[in-house]
N, C-alpha and C positions, 0 to 999 in steps of 0.2 A: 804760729803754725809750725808743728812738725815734721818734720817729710823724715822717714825709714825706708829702707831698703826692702823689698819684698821679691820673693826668688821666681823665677822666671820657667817653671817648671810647663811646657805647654803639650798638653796631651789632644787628638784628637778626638773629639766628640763627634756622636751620632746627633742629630737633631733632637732635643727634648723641652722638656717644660720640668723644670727644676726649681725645689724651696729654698730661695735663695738667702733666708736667712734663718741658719740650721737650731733649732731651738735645744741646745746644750742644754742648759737648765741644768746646771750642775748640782746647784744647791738643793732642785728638785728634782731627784733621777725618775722618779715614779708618773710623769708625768710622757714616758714611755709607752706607758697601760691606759690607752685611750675605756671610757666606758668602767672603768675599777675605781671604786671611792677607795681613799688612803686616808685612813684612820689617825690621828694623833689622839694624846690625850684629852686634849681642849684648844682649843677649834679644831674642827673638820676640815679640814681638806680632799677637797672632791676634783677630779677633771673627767670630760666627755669630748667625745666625738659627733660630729656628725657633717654631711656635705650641704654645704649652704654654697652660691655665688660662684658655683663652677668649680668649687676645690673642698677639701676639706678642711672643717673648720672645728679648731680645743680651744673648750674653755674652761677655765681651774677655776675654783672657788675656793674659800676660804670663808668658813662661818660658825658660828657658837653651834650647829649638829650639824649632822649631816641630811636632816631634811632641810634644811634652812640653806647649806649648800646646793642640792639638788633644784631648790626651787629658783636660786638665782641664777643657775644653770637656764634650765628652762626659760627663764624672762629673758637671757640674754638671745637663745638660739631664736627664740620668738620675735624678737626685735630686728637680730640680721632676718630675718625671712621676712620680717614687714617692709622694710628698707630693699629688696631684693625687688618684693612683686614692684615698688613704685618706678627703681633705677636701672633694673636690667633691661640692657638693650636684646636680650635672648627672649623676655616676653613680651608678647607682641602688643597685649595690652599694658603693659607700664607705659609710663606718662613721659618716659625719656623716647621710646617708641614710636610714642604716637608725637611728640614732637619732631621726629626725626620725620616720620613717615607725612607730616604738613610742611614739611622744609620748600620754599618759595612759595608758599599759597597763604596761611594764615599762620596767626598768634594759637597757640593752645594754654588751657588755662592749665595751673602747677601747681603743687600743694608747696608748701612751705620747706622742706625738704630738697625738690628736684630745685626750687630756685636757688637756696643757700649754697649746694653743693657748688652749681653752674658757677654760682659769685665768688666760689671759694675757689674755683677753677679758672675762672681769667684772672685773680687776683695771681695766681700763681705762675699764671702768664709773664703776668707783667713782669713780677720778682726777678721770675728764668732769664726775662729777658728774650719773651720765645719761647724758651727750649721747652716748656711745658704747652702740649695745646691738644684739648679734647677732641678738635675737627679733624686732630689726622689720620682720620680710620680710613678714607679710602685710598692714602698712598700707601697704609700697611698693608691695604687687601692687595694692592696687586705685585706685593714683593711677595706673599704667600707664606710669611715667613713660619706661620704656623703649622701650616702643615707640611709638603715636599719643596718649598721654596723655589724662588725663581726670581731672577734679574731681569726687572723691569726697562724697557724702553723709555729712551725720553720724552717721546711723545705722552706715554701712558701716565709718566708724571709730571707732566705739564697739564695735561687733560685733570689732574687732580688737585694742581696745587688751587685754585680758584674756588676749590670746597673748604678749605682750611682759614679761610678769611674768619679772625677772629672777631674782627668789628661788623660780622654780618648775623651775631648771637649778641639778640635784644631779651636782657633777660630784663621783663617789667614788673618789678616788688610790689607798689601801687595797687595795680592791677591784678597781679598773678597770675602773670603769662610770659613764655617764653615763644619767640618769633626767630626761625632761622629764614635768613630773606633770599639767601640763594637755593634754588630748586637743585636737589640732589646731597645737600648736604646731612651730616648726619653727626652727632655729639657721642660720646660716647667717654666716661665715666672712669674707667676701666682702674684707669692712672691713678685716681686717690679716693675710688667709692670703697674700697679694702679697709682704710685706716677712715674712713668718714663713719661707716659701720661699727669700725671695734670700737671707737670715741662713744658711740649711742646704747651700744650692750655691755659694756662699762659702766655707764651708767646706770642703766635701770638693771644689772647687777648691785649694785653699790645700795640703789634705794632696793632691793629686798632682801639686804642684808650682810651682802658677803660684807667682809672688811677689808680684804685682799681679793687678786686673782689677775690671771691673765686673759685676753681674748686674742687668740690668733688665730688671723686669716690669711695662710698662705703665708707669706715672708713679713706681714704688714703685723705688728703687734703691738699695743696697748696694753699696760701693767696698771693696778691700784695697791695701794699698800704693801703689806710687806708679809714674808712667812711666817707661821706660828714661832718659829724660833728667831724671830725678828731679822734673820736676814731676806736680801734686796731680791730680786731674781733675776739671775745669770743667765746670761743668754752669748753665743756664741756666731760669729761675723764670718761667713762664707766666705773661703779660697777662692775668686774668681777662675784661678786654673791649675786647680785640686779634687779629686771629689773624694766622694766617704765621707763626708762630714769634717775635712781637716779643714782647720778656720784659721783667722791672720789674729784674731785675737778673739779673748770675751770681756763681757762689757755687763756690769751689775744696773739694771735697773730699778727706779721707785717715782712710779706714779706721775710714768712717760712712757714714751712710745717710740718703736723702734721702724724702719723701714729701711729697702734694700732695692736696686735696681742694676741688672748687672747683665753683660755683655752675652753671658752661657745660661740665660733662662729659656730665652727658645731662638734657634739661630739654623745657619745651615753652610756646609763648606762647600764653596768650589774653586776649583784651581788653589786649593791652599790657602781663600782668603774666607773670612768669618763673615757672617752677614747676618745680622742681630736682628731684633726687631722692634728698637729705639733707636726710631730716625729724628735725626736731623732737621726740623720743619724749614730750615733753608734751604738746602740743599736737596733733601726728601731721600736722602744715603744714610745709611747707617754712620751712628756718631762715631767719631775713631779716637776722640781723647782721654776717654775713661775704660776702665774694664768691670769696675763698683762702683758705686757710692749709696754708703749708710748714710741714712741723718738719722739721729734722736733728736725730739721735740716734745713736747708738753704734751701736744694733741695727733693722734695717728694724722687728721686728714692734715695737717700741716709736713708732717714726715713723709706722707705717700706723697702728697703732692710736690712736694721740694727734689725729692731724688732724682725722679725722670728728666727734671729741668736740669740741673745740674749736672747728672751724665754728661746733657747734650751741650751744657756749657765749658765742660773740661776744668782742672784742676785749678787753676787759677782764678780763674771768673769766678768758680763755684765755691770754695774756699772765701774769698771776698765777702761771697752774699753772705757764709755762715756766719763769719765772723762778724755781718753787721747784724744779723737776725737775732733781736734777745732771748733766751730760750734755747735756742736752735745749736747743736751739734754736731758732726760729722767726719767720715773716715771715708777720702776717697782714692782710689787706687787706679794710678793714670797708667795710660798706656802703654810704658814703658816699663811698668811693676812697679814705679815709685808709690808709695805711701805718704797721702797726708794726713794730718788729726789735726783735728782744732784745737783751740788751747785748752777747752772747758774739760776736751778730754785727758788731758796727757797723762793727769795724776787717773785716772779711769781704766781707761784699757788697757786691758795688758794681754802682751802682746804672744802670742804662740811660738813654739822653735821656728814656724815656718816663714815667719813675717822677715 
């Protein structure tokens, strides 16, 4: 493990919703020009735009034409939007929904997707050790952190912490139903549906041809292969407390997945103090040990799902897990501005004037 020094630069921010993993792409500047194919000699390289899942969502391609680009375009934006109608808790009829909306009365049956996720989401529970848990949407609703914020009462999150009971999410494979057994509760995705999606439109990228590309959703990204001129794709690690796109370092990709979870994605001040909206599910406070934490992993829903946990478990703990997790990478940035890397990284990133 190695810890650097990282500068302590703290500006006030207004309340926002920021991408917190800046997509540098050095190697590919052109991916600037959402909607514009970029031409090489052989293969094509293509990227598009479009809003999927609440934010907007690029996907590059890389393929022997550029129709052949454009079509694994297409499969892939078609795929996050199939993965949307099932998972979003924002439609009323997806299946995560209408489970939430049965919570204490019955079991509802799941397609094979809404269960995997769920399992991949207590698994990561466990890992966190906690710090990861899809039930805690209704201590975040009433810190408000989304919209004009506000300092909840304790009663108001004691009133909530008994929604959060992970052992009260019966997901049954067998069967094909998920059962939340206390009335009021409600799952919610949010954490590692980002990198669960880019993993599935990567894929069915991949099988219509691209040979490379990236899918990014918001800070959550998933890479396959490599550029026409064989190199990796660079991508760039957000300032926790910088903006314009100044980063602590960049970090070359291949045929992994990057994720970011960090203190100045959506937050709000009072009296001087930050209030995030990555709580703590012990406490139900904002975590105060981290201000980032990247992982790289094999698979997005592994990397989305690992960061949040880790935030809430601080440098230490979290660090620990990476280093036991095979695959698993990470750069986290404690409280204090200290910077850790893992070891897989050290010959990897490198590291910006600002770090």
């Amino acid at each position: 493990m190695s810890v650097l020094s990282l500068s302590k630069g703290l500006n006030t921010y207004k309340m926002k919703r920021m991408s917190f993993l800046w997509l540098t792409l050095l190697s590919i500047s052109f991916l600037c020009c959402p909607d514009l194919p970029v031409q090489a000699a052989s293969p094509h390289v293509v990227k598009r735009g479009q809003m999927h899942m609440g934010t907007l969502v690029f996907l590059t391609a890389v393929a022997a034409d550029e129709r052949q680009a454009h079509d694994a375009i297409d499969k892939g934006f078609a795929e996050i939007h199939r993965l949307e109608e099932i998972l979003s808790t924002w439609i009323p009829g997806s299946e995560l929904s209408r489970i939430n909306a049965a919570a204490g009365q019955r079991a509802v049956a799941a397609g094979p997707e809404t269960l995997e996720i769920l399992e991949r989401s207590l698994e990561m529970a466990r890992l966190t050790e906690g710090g990861f848990n899809i039930a805690i949407g209704p201590a975040v609703e009433v810190w408000n952190v989304s919209r004009e914020g506000r300092i909840p009462s304790r009663e108001e999150l004691d009133a909530a912490r008994p929604l959060m009971d992970l052992s009260a999410i019966h997901v049954d494979r067998e069967v094909g139903t998920v059962y939340l057994a206390r009335s009021g509760m409600r799952v919610d995705i949010g954490g590692i549906g980002k990198g669960y999606a880019a993993d599935f439109a990567a894929r069915v990228m991949r099988e219509a041809g691209a040979s490379a590309g990236v899918v990014a959703i918001s800070g959550d990204i998933k890479t396959f292969g490599r550029l026409p001129d064989g190199q990796r794709f660079t991508f760039g690690i957000q300032h926790p407390r910088k903006e314009n796109g100044i980063t602590i370092g960049q970090l070359e990709l291949e045929d992994e997945a990057v994720s970011t979870a960090g203190d100045y994605q959506r937050y709000f001040e009072k009296d001087g103090i930050r209030y995030h909206h990555i709580l703590d599910p012990q406490t139900l406070q904002p975590a105060r040990r981290s201000q980032s934490v990247t992982v790289v992993a094999e698979t997005g829903v592994l990397a989305d799902g690992l960061d949040t946990g880790i935030f809430v478990m601080g440098p230490e703990k979290g660090m620990a897990l990476i280093e036991r997790l095979s695959g698993v990478e990470g750069v986290i940035v404690a409280a204090d501005g200290t910077v850790f890397v893992s070891s897989g990284l050290r010959g990897r990133l490198q590291l910006s004037p600002y770090s």
